[in-house]
C-alpha positions as YAML, in Angstrom:
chain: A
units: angstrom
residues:
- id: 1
  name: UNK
  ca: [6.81, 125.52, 157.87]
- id: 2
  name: UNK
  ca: [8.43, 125.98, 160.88]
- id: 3
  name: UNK
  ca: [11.79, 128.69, 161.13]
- id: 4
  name: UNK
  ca: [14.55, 125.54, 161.83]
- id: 5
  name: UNK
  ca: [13.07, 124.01, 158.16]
- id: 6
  name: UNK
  ca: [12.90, 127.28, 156.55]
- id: 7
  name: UNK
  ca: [16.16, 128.08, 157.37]
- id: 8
  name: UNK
  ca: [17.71, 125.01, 156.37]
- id: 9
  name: UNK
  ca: [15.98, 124.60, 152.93]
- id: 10
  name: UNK
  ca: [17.00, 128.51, 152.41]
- id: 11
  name: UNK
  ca: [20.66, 127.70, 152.97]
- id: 12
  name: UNK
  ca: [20.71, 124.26, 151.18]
- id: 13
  name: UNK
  ca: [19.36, 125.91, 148.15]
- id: 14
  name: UNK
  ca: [21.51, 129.26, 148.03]
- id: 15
  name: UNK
  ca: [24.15, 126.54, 147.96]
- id: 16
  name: UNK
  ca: [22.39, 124.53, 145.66]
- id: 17
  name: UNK
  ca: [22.27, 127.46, 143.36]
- id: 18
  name: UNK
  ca: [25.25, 128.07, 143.26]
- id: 19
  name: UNK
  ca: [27.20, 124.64, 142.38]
- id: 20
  name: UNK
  ca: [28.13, 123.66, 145.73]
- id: 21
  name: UNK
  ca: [28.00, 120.47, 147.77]
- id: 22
  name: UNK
  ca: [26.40, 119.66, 150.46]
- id: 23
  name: UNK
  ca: [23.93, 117.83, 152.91]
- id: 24
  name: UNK
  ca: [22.38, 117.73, 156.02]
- id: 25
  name: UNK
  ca: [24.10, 116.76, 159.30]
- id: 26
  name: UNK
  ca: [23.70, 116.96, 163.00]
- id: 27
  name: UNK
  ca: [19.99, 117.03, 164.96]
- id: 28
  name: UNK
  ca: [18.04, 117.30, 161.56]
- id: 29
  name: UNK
  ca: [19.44, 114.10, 160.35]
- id: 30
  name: UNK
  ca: [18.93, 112.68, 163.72]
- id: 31
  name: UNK
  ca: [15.77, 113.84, 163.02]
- id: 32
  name: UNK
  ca: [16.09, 111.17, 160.23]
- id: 33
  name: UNK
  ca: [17.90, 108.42, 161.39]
- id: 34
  name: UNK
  ca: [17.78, 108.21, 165.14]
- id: 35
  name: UNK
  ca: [15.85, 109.10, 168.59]
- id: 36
  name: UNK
  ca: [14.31, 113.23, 167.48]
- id: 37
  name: UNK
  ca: [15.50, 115.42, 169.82]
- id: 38
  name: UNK
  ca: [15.13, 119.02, 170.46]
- id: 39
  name: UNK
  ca: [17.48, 121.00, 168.15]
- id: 40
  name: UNK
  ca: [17.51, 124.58, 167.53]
- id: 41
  name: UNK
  ca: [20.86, 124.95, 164.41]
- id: 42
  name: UNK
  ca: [21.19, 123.88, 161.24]
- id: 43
  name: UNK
  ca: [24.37, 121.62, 160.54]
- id: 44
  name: UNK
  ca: [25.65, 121.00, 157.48]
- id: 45
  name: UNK
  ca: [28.86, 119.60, 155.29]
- id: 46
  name: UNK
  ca: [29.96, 121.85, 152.19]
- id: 47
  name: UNK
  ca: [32.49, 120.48, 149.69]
- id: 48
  name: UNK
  ca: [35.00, 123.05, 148.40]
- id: 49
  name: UNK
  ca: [38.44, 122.74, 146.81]
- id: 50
  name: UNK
  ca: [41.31, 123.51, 148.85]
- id: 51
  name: UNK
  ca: [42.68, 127.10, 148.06]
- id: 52
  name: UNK
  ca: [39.00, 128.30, 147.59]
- id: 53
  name: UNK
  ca: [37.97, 128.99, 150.65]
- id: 54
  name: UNK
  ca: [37.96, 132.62, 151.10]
- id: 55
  name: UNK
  ca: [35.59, 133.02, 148.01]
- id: 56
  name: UNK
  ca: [33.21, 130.88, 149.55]
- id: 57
  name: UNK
  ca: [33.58, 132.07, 153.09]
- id: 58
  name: UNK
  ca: [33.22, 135.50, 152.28]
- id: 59
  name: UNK
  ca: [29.75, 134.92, 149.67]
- id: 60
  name: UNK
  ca: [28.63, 132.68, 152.58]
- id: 61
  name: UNK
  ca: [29.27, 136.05, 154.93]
- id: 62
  name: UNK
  ca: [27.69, 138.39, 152.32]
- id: 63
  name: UNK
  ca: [24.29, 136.25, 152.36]
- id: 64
  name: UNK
  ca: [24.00, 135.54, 156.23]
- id: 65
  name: UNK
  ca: [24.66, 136.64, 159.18]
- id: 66
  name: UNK
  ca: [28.07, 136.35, 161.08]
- id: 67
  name: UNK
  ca: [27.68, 135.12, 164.30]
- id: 68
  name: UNK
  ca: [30.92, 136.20, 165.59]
- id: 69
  name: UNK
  ca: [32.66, 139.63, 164.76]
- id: 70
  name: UNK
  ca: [35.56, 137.50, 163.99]
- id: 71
  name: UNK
  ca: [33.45, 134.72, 161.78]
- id: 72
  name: UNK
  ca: [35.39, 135.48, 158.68]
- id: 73
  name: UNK
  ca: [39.11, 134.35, 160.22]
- id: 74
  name: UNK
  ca: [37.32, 131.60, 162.68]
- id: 75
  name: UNK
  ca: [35.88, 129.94, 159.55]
- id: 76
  name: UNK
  ca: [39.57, 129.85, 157.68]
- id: 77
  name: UNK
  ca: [40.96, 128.79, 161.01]
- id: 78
  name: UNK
  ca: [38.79, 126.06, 161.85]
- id: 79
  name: UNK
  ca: [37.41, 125.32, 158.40]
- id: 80
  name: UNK
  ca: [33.51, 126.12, 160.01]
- id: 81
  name: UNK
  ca: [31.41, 129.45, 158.91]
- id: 82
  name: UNK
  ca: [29.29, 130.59, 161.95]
- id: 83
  name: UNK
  ca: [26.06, 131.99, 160.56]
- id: 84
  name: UNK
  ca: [22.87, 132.89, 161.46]
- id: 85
  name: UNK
  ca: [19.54, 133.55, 159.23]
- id: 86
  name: UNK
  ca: [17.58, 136.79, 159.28]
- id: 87
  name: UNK
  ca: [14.98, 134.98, 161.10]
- id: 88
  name: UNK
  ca: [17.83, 134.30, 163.74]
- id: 89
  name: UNK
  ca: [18.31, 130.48, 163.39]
- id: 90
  name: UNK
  ca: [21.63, 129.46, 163.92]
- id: 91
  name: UNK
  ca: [23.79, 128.09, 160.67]
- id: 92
  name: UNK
  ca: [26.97, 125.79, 161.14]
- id: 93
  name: UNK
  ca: [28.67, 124.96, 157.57]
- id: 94
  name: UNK
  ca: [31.53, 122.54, 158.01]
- id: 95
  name: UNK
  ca: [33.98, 123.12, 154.87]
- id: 96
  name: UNK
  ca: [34.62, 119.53, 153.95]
- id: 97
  name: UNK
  ca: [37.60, 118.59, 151.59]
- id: 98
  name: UNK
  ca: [38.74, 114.98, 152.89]
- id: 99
  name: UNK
  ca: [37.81, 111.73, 151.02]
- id: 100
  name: UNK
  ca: [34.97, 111.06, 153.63]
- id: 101
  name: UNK
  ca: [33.14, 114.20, 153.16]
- id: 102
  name: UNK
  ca: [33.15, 113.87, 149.73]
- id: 103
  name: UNK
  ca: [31.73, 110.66, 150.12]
- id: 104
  name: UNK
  ca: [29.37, 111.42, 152.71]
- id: 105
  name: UNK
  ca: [27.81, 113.92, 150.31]
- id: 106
  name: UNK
  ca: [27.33, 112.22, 147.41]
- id: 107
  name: UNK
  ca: [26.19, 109.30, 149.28]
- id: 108
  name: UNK
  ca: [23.61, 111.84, 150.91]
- id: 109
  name: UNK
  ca: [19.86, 111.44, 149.74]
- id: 110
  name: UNK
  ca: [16.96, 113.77, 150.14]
- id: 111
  name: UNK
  ca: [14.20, 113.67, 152.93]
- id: 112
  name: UNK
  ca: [10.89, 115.01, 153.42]
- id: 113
  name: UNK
  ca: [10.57, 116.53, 156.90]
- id: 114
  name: UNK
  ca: [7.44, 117.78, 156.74]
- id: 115
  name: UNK
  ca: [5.19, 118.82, 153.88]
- id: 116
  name: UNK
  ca: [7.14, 121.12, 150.77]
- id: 117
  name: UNK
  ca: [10.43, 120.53, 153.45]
- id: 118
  name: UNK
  ca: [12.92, 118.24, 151.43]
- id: 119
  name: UNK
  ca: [16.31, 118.40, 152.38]
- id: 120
  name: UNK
  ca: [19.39, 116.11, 151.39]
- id: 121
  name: UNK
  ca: [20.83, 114.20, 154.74]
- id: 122
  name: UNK
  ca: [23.87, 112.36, 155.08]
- id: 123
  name: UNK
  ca: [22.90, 108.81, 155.04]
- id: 124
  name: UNK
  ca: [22.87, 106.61, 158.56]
- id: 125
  name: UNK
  ca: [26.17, 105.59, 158.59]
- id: 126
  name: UNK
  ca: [27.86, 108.60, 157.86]
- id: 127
  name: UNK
  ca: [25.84, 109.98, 160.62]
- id: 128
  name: UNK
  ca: [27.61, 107.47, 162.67]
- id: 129
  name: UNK
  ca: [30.86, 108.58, 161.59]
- id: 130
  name: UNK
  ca: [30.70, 111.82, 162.39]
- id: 131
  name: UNK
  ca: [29.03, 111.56, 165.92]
- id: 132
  name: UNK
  ca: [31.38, 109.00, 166.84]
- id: 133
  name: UNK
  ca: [34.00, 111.07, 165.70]
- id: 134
  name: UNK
  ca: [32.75, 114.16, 167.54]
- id: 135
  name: UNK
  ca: [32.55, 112.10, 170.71]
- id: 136
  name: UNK
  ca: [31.03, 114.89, 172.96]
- id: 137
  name: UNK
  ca: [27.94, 113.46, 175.22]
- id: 138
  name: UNK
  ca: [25.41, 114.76, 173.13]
- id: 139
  name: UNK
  ca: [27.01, 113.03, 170.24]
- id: 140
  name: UNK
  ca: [27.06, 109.19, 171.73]
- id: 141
  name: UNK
  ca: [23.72, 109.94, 172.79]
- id: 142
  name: UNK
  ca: [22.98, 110.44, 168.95]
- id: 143
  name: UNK
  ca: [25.14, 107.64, 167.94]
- id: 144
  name: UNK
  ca: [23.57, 104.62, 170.55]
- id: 145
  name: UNK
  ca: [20.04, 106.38, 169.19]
- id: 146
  name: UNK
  ca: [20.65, 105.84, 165.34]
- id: 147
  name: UNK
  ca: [22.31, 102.51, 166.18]
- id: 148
  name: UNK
  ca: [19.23, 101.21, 168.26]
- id: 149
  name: UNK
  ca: [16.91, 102.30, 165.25]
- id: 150
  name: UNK
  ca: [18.62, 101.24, 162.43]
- id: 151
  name: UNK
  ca: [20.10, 97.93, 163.85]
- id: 152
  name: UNK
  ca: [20.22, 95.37, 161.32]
- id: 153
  name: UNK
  ca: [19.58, 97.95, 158.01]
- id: 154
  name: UNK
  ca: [23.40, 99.43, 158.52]
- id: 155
  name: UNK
  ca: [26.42, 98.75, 156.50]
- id: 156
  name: UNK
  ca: [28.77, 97.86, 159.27]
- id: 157
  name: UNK
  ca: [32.06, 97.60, 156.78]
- id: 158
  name: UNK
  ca: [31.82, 100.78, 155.66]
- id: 159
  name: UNK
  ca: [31.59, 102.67, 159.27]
- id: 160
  name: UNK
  ca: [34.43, 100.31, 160.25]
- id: 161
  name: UNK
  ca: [36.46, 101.07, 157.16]
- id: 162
  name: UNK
  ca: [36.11, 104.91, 157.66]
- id: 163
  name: UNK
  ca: [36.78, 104.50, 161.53]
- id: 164
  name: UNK
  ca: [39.86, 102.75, 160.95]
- id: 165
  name: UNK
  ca: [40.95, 105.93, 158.74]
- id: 166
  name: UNK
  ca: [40.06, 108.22, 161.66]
- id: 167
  name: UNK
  ca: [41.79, 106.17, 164.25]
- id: 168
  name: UNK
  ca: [45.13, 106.76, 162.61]
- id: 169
  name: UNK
  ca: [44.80, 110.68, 163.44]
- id: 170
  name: UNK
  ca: [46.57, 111.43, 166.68]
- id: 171
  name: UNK
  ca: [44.28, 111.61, 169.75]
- id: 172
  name: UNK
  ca: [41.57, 109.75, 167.92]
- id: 173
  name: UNK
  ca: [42.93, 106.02, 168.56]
- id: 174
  name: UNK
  ca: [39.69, 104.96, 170.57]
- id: 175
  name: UNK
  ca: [37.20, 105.98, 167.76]
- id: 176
  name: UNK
  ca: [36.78, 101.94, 166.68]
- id: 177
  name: UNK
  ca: [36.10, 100.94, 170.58]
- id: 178
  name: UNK
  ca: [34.00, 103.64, 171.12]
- id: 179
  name: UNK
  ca: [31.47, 101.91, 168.47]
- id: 180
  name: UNK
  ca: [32.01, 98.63, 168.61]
- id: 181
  name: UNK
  ca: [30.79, 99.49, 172.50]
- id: 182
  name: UNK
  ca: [27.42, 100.92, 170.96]
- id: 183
  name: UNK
  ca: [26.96, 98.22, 168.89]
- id: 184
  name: UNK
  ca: [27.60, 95.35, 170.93]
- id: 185
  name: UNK
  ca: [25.23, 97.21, 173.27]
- id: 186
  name: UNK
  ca: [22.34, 97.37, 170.76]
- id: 187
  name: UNK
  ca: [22.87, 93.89, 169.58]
- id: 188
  name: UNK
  ca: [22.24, 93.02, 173.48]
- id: 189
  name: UNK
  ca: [19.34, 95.16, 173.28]
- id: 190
  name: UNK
  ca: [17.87, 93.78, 169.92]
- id: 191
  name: UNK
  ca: [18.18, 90.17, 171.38]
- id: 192
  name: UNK
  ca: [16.64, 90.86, 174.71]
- id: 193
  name: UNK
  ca: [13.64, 92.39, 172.59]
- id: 194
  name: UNK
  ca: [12.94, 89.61, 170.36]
- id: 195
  name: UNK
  ca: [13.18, 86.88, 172.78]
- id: 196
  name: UNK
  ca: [10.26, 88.31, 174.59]
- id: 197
  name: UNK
  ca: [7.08, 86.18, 174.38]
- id: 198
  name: UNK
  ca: [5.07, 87.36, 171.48]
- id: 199
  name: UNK
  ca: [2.17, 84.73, 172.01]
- id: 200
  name: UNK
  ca: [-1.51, 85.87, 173.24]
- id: 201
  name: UNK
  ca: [-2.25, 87.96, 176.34]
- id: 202
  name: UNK
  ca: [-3.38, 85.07, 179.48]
- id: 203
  name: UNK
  ca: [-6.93, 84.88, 180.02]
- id: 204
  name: UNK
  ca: [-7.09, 87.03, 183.51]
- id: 205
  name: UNK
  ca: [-10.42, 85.64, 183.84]
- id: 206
  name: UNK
  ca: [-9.11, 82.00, 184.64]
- id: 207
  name: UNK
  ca: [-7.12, 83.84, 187.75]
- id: 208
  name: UNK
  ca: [-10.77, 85.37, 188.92]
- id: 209
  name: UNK
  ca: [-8.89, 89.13, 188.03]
- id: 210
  name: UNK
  ca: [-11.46, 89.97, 185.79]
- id: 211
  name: UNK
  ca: [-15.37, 88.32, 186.81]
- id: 212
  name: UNK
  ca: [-16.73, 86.15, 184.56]
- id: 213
  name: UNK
  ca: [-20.06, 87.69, 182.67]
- id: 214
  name: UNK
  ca: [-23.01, 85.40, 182.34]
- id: 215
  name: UNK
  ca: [-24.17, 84.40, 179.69]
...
C-alpha cells in the first residue's frame, strides 16, 4: 500500500473510532470521480458540533503531527487542522458544521483504491461543490475533469441548489456562472464526441494505400 493510502485509511479510521464524521475530499476523490492527478495530501471534511472544537483539535494534535508551530490557533481560526503523519504525508481536516457538509458526509460512500484501501469519498457532486467553491486553478481544473467524466450520471439540481446557497455569501456571487460555464462546455464536448462517425474503418486497399495480396 502506498504512504498517501496508508495515511489516509490511518486517519479516516482514528476518526472512525472515535464517533466522528467524515469523508474523503480533494485529489483522492478526484482520484474517484475525475481526470487522476498527481497528489501528495490527504483532504478531508470532519463534522463536529459548534463549541467542540478545541476537544477535537487538540486529540487531532495529540495523534499527529502539527504542521505549523501555531496549528492549534490556525485550526480554531480558520476551522482547518494542519497535520502531518509520522510517515510525513501531509493531513488537511476541514471542520465542517454547515448544512452542506453534513450532507456531503452522509451522502459520502466508500471506495476501493487499491487492494485492502477503502476509503469513504464525498460523492461527485459534492466534489463539484466544493471545487467550484474553492475556485483556485487547480480546482476548475478538477471541476471541468469530474464534469467531462461523469456527464450525464450527475444530479444537476442538487449542485445548482447548493450553489445558489453559496452564491448568497459575499464575494461568492459568480459561483453559479462559474459552472454553468463547465457544463455548457462539456455538453459541447459530449456532442462533438458522439456525432463522430462510428461506422467501419474505409477499405485503404480500394485507394491502392495498402497492396492488394493475391490470392
Amino acid at each position: 500500500m502506498t504512504r498517501l493510502y496508508a495515511a489516509a485509511r490511518e486517519i479516516v479510521e482514528w476518526l472512525t473510532h472515535r464517533g466522528v464524521p467524515t469523508c474523503i475530499i480533494g485529489g483522492l476523490a478526484v482520484q474517484r470521480w475525475g481526470e487522476p492527478r498527481l497528489t501528495r495530501d490527504v483532504d478531508l471534511t470532519v463534522l463536529v458540533d459548534l463549541g467542540r472544537e478545541e476537544e477535537l483539535v487538540d486529540a487531532l494534535l495529540a495523534r499527529f503531527h502539527g504542521r505549523r508551530r501555531d496549528a492549534r490557533s490556525f485550526a480554531l481560526r480558520y476551522r482547518v487542522v494542519l497535520l502531518q503523519t509520522r510517515s510525513g504525508v501531509p493531513l488537511d481536516v476541514a471542520l465542517g458544521a454547515t448544512g452542506f457538509e453534513e450532507t456531503s458526509i452522509a451522502r459520502s460512500s466508500r471506495h476501493e483504491f487499491e487492494p485492502g484501501c477503502e476509503l469513504p469519498t464525498c460523492s461527485a457532486e459534492d466534489l463539484i461543490v466544493h471545487k467550484t467553491v474553492a475556485g483556485r486553478a487547480r480546482d476548475l481544473d478538477d471541476l471541468i475533469g469530474v464534469v467531462n467524466r461523469q456527464h450525464g450520471k450527475l444530479d444537476l439540481a442538487y449542485v445548482r441548489r447548493w450553489l445558489a446557497a453559496f452564491a448568497e455569501v459575499d464575494g461568492m456571487s459568480d459561483v453559479r456562472e462559474r459552472f454553468e460555464s463547465v457544463l455548457r462546455s462539456a455538453v459541447a464536448t459530449a456532442r462533438r464526441r458522439d456525432s463522430q462517425p462510428t461506422g467501419p474503418r474505409p477499405d485503404l486497399r480500394v485507394r491502392g494505400l495498402i497492396p492488394r495480396t493475391r490470392a
